[in-house]
C-alpha atoms as a printed R data frame, in Angstrom:
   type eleno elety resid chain resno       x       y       z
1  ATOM     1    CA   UNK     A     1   0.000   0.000   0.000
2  ATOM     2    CA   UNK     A     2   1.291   2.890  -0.884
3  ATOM     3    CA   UNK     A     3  -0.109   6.118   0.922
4  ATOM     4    CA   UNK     A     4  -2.859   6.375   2.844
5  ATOM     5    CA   UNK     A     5  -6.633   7.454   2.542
6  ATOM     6    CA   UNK     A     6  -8.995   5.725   0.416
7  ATOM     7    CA   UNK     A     7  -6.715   5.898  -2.647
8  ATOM     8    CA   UNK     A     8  -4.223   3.998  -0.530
9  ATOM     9    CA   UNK     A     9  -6.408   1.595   1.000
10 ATOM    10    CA   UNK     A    10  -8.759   0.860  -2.403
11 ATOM    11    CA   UNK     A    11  -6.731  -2.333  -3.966
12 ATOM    12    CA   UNK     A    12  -6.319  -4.219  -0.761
13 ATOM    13    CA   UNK     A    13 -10.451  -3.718   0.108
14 ATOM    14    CA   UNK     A    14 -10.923  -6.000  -2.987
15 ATOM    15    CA   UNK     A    15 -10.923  -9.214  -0.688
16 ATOM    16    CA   UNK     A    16 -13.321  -8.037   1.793
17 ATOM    17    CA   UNK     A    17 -15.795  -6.574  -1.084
18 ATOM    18    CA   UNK     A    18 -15.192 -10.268  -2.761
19 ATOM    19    CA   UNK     A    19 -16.519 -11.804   0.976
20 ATOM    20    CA   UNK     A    20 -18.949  -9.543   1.898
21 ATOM    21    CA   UNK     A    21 -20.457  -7.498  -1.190
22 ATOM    22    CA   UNK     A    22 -20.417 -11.046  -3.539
23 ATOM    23    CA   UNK     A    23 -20.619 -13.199  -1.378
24 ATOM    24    CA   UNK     A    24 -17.585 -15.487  -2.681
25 ATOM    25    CA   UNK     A    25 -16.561 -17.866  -0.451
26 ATOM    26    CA   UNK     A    26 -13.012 -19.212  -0.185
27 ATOM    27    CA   UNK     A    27 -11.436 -16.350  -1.460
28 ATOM    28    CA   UNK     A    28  -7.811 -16.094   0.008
29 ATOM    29    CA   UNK     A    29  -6.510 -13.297   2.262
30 ATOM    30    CA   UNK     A    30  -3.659 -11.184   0.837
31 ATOM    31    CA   UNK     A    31  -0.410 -13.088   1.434
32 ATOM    32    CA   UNK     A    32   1.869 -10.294   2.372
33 ATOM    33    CA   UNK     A    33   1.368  -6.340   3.229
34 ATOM    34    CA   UNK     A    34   3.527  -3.096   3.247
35 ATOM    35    CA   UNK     A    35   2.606   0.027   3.429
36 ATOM    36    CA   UNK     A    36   4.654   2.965   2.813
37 ATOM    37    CA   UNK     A    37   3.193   6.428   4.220
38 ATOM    38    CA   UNK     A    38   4.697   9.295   6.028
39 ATOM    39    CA   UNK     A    39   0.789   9.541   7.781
40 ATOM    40    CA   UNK     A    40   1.109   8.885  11.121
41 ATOM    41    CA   UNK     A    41   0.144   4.993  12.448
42 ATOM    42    CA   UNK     A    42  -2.720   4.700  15.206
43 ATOM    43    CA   UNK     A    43  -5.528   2.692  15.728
44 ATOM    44    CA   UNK     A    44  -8.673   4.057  14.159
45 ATOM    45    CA   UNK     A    45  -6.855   6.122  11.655
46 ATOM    46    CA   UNK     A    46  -7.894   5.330   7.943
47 ATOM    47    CA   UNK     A    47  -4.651   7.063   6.707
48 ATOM    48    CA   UNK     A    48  -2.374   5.356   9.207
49 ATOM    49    CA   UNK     A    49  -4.020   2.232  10.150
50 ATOM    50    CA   UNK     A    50  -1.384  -0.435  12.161
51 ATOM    51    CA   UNK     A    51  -1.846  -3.333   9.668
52 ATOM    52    CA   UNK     A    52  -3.209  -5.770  12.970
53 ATOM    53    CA   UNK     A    53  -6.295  -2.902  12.589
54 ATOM    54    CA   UNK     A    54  -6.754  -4.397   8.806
55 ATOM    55    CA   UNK     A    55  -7.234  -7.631  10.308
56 ATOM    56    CA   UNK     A    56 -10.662  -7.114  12.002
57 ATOM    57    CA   UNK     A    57 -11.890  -5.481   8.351
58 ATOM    58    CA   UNK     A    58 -11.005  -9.036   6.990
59 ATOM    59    CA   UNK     A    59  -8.228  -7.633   4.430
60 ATOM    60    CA   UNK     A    60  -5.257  -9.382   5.803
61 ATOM    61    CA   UNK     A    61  -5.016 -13.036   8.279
62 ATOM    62    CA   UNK     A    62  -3.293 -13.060  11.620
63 ATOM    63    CA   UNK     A    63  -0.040 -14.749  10.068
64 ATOM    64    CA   UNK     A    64   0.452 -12.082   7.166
65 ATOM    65    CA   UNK     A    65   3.450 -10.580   7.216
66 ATOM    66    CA   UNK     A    66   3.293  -7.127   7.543
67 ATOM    67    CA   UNK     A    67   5.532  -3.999   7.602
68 ATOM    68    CA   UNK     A    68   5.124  -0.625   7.539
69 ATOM    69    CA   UNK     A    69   7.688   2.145   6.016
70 ATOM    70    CA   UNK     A    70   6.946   5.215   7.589
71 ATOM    71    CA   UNK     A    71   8.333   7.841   5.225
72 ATOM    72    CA   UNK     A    72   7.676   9.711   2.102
73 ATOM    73    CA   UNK     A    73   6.501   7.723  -0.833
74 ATOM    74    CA   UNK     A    74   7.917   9.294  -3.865
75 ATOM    75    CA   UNK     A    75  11.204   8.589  -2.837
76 ATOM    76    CA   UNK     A    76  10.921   5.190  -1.222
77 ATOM    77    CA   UNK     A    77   8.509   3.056  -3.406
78 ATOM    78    CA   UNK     A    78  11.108   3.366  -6.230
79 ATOM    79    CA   UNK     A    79  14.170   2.530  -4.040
80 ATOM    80    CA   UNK     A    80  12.361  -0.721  -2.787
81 ATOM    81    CA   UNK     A    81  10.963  -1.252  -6.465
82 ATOM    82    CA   UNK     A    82  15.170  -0.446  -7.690
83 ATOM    83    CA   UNK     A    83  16.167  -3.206  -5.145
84 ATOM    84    CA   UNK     A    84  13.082  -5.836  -6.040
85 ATOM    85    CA   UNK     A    85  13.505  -5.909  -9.569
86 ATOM    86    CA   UNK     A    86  17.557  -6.113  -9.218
87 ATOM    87    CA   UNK     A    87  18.081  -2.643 -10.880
């Protein structure tokens, strides 16, 4: 996730609309979650949400592995991206 706010938050809600809003069943929990955001992280915050608080909206499971980059986006996101794609 990258940012916060609903812009930030809209791809990962996909699972919970697929449980909830269509009623799929079986439909897996994202497998792994970072979120890079210079917002602030506290419980209740839609911006700065701790990833365990995305766990009781049903968009991540207990064992995900989550991490959270506090920092500005436009210059992180392409570092990590640099370093992922062996750049």
């Amino acid at each position: 996730q990258i940012g916060g706010g609903i812009a930030g938050d809209f791809p990962i809600c996909v699972v919970p609309m697929l449980h909830q809003d269509l009623g799929r069943q079986g439909v897996p929990l994202w497998g792994y979650f970072c979120q890079i955001s210079d917002s602030t992280t506290s419980y209740g915050s839609y911006s700065g949400a701790v990833p365990n608080e995305k766990i009781t909206w049903g968009k991540l499971g207990v064992d995900t592995p989550k991490f959270v980059i506090e920092s500005d986006a436009t210059i992180v996101a392409p570092l990590i991206f640099a370093w992922v794609l062996g750049w």
